[in-house]
C-alpha positions as CSV (number, residue, x, y, z in Angstrom):
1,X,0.0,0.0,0.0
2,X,0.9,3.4,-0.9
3,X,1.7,6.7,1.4
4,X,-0.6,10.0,0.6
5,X,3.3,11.2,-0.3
6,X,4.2,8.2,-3.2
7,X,0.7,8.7,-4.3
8,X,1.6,12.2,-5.0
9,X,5.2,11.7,-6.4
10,X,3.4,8.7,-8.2
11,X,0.7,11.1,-9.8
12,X,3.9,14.0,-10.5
13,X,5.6,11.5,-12.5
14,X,2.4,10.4,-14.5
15,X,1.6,14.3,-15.0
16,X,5.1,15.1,-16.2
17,X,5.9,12.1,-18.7
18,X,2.8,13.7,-20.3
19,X,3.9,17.0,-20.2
20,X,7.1,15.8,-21.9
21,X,4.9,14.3,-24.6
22,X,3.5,17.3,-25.4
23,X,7.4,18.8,-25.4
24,X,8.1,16.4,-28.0
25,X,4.8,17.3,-30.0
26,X,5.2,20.8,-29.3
27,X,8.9,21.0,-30.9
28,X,8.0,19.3,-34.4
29,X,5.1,22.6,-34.3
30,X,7.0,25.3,-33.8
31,X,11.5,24.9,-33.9
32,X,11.5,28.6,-31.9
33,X,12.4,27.7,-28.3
34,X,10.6,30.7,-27.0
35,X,7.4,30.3,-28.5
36,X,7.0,26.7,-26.1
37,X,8.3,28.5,-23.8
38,X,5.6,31.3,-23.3
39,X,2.8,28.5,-24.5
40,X,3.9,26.7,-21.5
41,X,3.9,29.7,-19.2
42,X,0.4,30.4,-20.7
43,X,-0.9,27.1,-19.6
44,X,0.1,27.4,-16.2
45,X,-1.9,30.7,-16.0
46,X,-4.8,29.3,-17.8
47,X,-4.7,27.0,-15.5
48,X,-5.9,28.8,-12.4
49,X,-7.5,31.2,-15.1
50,X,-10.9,32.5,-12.9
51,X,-9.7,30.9,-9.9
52,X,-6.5,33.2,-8.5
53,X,-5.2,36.3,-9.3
54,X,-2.6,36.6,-12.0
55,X,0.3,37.9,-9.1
56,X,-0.4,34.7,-7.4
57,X,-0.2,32.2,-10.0
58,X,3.2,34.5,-10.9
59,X,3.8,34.0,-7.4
60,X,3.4,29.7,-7.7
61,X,5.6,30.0,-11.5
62,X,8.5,31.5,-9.1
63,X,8.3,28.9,-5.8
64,X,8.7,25.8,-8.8
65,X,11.6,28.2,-10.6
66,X,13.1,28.5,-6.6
67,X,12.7,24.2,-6.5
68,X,13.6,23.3,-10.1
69,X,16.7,25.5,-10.5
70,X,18.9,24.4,-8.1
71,X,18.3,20.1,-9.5
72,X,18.5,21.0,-12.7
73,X,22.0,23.0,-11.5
74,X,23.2,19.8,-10.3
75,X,22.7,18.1,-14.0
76,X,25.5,17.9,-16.5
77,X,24.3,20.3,-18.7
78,X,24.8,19.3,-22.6
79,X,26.1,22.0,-24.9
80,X,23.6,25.1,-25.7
81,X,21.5,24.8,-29.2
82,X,19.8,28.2,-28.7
């Protein structure tokens, strides 16, 4: 049997290797980096559209940029394609 906490890190994973199919799909639309990027964004805010203030869910983006930064620091990083 599952904890409440594997059931959520269980549920994260499902959520994210869908969001990386929709990376993959995403790329063959568009080749600009920037316009996924900002579609991304966009989703998170439509999102909570109607149900929190735009500051907040500004507020949410930073707190995962202030978790995600330092792992992804710890990755070898690959050589930039900008």
């Amino acid at each position: 049997m599952t904890t409440p906490q594997e059931q959520n890190f269980e549920d994260y994973k499902k959520a994210e290797a869908k969001a990386m199919e929709l990376l993959a799909e995403m790329k063959a639309v568009s080749p600009k980096k920037v316009d996924i990027e900002l579609a991304l964004i966009t989703a998170v805010f439509e999102l909570h559209k109607g149900l929190l203030p735009a500051a907040t869910v500004g507020k949410i983006v930073q707190g995962h940029l202030e978790t995600l930064v330092p792992f992804y620091e710890q990755q070898p990083s690959p050589p930039s394609d900008n």
